[in-house]
N, C-alpha and C positions, 0 to 999 in steps of 0.2 A: 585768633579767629574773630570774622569780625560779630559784632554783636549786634541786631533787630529788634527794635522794641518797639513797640507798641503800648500807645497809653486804649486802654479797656473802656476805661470810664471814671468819672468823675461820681461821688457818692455822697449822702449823706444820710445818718442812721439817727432817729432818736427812742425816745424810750418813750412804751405806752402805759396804759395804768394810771399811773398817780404823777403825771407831768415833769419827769426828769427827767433830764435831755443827755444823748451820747453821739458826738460830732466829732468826725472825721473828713475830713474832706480832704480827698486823695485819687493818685493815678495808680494804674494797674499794670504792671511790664509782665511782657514772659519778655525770655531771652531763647538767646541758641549758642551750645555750648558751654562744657564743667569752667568755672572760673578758679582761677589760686588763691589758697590762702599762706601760700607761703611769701617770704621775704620779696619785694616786689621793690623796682627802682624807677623812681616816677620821673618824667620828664625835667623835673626843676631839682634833682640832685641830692632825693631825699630817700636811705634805705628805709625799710617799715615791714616789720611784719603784726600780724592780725590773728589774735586766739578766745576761746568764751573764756568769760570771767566771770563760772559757774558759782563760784564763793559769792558774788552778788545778786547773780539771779536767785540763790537760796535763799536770800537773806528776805526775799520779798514772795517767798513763800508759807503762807499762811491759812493757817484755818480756822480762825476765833476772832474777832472782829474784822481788823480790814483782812481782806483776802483778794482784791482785784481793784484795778485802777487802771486810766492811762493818764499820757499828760505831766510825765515826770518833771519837773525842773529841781534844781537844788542851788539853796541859794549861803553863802558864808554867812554869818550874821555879824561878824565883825566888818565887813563890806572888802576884807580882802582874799580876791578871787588869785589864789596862787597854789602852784602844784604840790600837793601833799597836805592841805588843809593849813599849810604853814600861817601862825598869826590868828588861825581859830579854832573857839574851843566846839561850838555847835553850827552844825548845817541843816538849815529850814528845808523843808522839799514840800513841794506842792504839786495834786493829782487835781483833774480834771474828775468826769463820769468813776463812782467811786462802790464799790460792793461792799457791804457791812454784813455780819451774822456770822453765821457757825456753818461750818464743812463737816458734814456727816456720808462717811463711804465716799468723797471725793462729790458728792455734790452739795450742795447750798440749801440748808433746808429751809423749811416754810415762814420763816421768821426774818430772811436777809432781804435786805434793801437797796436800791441805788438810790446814793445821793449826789449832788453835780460837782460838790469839791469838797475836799480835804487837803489836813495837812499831817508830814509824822516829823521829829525830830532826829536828828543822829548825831550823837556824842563822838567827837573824834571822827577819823577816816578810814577805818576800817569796817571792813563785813559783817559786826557783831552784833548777834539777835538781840543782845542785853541793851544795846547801846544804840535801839531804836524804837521809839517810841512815837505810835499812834494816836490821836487826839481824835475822838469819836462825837463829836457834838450831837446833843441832846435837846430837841423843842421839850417847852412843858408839861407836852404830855409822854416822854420820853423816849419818842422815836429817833435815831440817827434821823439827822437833819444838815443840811447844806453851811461851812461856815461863812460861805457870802453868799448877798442875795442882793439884788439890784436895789437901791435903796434913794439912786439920783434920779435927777431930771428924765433920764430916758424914757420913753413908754415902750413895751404896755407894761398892766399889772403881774402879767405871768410869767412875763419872761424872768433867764434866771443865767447862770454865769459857768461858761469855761475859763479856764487862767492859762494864762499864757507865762512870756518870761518873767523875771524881778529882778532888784538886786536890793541891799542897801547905801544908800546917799549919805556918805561920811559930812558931805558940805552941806544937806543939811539935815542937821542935828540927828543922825544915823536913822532918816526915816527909812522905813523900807517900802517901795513900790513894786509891785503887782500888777500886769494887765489883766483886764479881764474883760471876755467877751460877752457880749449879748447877744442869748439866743430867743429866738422868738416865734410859737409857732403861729401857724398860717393857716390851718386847718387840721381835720381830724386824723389824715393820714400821719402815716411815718416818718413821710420824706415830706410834710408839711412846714418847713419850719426855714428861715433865713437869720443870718448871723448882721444886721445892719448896722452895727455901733459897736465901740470898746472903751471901756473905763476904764480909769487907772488909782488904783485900791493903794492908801496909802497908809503905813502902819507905823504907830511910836515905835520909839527906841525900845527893840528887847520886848515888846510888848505880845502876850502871850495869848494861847486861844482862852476864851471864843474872840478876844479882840476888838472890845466893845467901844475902842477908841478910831475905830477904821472911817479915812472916810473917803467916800469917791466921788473921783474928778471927772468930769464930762469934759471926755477930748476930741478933738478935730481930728482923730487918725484912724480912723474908716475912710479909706481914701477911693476915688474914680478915676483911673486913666484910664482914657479912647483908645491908645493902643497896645494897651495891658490885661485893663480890666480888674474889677476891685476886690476890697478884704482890709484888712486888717492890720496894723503895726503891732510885734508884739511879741513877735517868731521867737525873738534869739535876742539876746543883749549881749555887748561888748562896752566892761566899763575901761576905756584904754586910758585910767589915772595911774600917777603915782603911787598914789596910796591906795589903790588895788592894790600893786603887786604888777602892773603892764610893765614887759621888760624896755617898753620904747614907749612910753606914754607922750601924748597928743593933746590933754587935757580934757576928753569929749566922752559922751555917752554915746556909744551909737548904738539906733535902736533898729531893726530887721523886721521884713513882713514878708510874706509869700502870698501872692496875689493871682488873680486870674486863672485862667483855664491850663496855662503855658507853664506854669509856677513858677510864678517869676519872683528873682530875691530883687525886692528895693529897701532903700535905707535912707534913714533919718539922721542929723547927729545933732547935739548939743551940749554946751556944760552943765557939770552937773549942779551948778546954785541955780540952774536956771530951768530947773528937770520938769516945774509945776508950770511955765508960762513959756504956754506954747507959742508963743506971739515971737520968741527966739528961738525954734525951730527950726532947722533949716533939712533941705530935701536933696539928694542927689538926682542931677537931670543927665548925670553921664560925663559933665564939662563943668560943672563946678557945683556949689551948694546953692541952691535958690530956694526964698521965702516960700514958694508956690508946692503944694505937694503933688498937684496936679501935674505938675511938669517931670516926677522921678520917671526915671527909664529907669531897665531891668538891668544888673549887674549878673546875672546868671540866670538860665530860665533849669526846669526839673529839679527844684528845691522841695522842699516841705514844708508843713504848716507847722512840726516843731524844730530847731535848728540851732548849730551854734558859731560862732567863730571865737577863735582863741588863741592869742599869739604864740609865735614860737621864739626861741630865745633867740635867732639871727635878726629877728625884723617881720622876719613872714607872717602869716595867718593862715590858720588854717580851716575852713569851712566842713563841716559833718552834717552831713543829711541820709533821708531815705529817697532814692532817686524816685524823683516823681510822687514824691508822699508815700505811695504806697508799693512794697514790690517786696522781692527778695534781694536784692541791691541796696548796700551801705554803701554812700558816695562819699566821696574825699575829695574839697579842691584847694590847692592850694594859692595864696595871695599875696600880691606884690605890699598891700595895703587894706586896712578894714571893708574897702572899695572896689576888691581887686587893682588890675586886671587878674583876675582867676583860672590855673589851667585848666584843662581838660577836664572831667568827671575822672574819677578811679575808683573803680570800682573795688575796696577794699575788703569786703564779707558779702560772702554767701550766706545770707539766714536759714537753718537747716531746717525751721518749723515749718516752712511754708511747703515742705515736701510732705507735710501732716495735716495739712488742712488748715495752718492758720494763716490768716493775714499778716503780716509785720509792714509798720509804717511809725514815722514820725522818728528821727535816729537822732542824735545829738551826744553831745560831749558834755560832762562833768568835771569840768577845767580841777577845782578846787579836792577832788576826791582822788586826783592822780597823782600817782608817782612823778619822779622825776625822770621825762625824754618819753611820757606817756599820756594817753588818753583814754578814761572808764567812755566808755560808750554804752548808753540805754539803748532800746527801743523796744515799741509796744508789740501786743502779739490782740488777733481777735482772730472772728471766723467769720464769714461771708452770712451764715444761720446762726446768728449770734445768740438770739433768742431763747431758741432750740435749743443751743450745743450747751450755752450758761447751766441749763437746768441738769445736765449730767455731768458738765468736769466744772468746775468752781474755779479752776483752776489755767484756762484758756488766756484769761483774761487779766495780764499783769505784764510789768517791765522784763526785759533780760537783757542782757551785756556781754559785752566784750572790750576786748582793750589793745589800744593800736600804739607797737612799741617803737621810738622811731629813735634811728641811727647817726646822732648828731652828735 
């Protein structure tokens, strides 16, 4: 059947109170007509089927310190990104807009906070409560508190930080980098506020929270195209080395953004000894890599602002998003190269929350937490009355998953 979509609107949501900020910026689809989730055969020759991977969603079920988050990424800390955590012992994850406190009767009592980021740890690759642990950062006077906070050149004083992707830099010296956006409001309202700059947070080797050795880079990659329109690098990383674990490694980082109104994916790539100096850079214009970042054209448009690509063992790649940022649609495309050409969208899951009232947006792949001929899949859930709904279920507001099993 064919399918209609409509993007609704574009959003953005912060938090009032005590100045911590929760940023989404995302499209809205309805559709027409049940879509499958059974075994489906895509254009480019690839069976798949698609089920929840309730064992994960549980696992980020809580009620005594963290308890909600978006914003998921996870990153190897040995810097090899290979299916079944092959090669490492612990996996970093990092949340954006963050819920702290205690869940009494399913709501959040008078004591829980948001703060703009966290991180938790996970021992091994498996779903196990024991074998994840949360890091609650504490100002001096002992409140849950942000563990970054803009600290560079950028202004102004208030503004404060979402994270975007990482990885760790085996070439150099296992730092591990971070992007991280600036948010910054504009006035007293809600939707006051503009995302204009991104840092990129860089971290020792193995170096643990609060992380007092962190420091950030003022980048060039808040980028402008005329017929794009701007935002941010920072989406999605693809380390396609060796010594990741790439089954067809290229030698390059490349780095992902989702821009503009259209959400268009454009890309960055370069090596990784040369990850701090942006001056080697280089920008996809469509026709080759140019110095200019102003010149990328869009490689896909109805992407997301979180996102991942991840190769497959023939050569391919393959792209995970939430169509249009926000929807009931898990997209899938697949790619000739980190660049495509990209097929069609496939629509792989139907999010069944969003027949409950929540939002679900921002989907992505957890390369290093999968099986083998497999992909964990996150994505966030909220509510349109986020506010509101916060104070009665505690619980709206956190990752869930599934996992797309493919026939190779």
């Amino acid at each position: 059947m064919r399918i209609f979509i409509k993007i609704i609107r574009i959003i953005a949501i912060s938090v009032p109170k005590n100045g911590m900020g929760l940023l989404f910026i995302i499209g809205l689809l309805t559709a027409c007509g049940p879509r499958s989730k059974e075994i489906v055969k895509t254009d480019l020759n690839i069976s798949y089927s698609v089920e929840s991977a309730p064992e994960w969603t549980q696992l980020f079920y809580r009620k005594e310190g963290w308890f909600g988050a978006d914003g998921i990424f996870t990153i190897p800390l040995t810097g090899r990104d290979r299916q079944g955590n092959l090669g490492n012992d612990s996996t970093l994850i990092f949340f954006s807009d963050t819920y702290i406190g205690r869940v009494v009767g399913n709501r959040p009592d008078q004591s829980s906070v948001m703060v703009n980021n966290s991180v938790a740890y996970l021992k091994g690759n498996q779903p196990i409560a024991d074998s994840l642990d949360f890091f609650i950062y504490r100002s001096s006077t002992g409140q849950p508190s942000s563990l970054f906070v803009p600290s560079n050149e950028y202004p102004p004083q208030d503004d404060f930080f979402w994270l975007g992707d990482g990885f760790v830099n085996q070439e150099l010296s296992n730092t591990l980098y971070v992007f991280a956006y600036h948010i910054e409001r504009t006035g007293e309202h809600v939707y006051d506020f503009i995302e204009p700059n991104v840092s990129l947070m860089a971290l020792g080797n193995r170096s643990i929270p609060p992380y007092v050795d962190q420091r950030q880079l003022t980048t060039p990659l808040h980028v402008k195209i005329d017929s794009l329109g701007e935002g941010n690098l920072g989406s999605g990383i693809l380390v396609n080395t060796t010594w990741a674990g790439a089954p067809n490694p290229d030698g390059y980082i490349y780095v992902y953004g989702c821009i503009g109104a259209k959400k268009s994916l454009v890309v960055a790539r370069v090596k990784p000894k040369d990850f701090e100096n942006f001056k080697e850079w280089r920008y996809w214009n469509g026709e080759y890599w140019d110095v200019r970042s102003e010149t990328m054209e869009q490689v896909v448009d109805a992407a997301s602002n979180e996102l991942s690509v991840t190769p497959l063992p023939d050569g391919r790649f393959v792209l995970i998003f939430q169509v249009l940022g926000l929807s009931d649609k898990i997209g899938m495309r697949i790619g000739a190269s980190p660049v495509g050409p990209f097929s069609e969208i496939h629509e792989i899951y139907e999010t069944p929350e969003m027949k409950n009232g929540l939002w679900c947006y921002n989907a992505k792949a957890h390369f290093n937490l999968s099986g083998p001929n497999e992909l964990l899949i996150s994505y966030n859930t909220i509510t349109p009355n986020f506010w509101i709904d916060i104070k009665e279920d505690a619980h709206i507001y956190r990752p869930r998953f599934i996992k797309i099993k493919f026939d190779l």
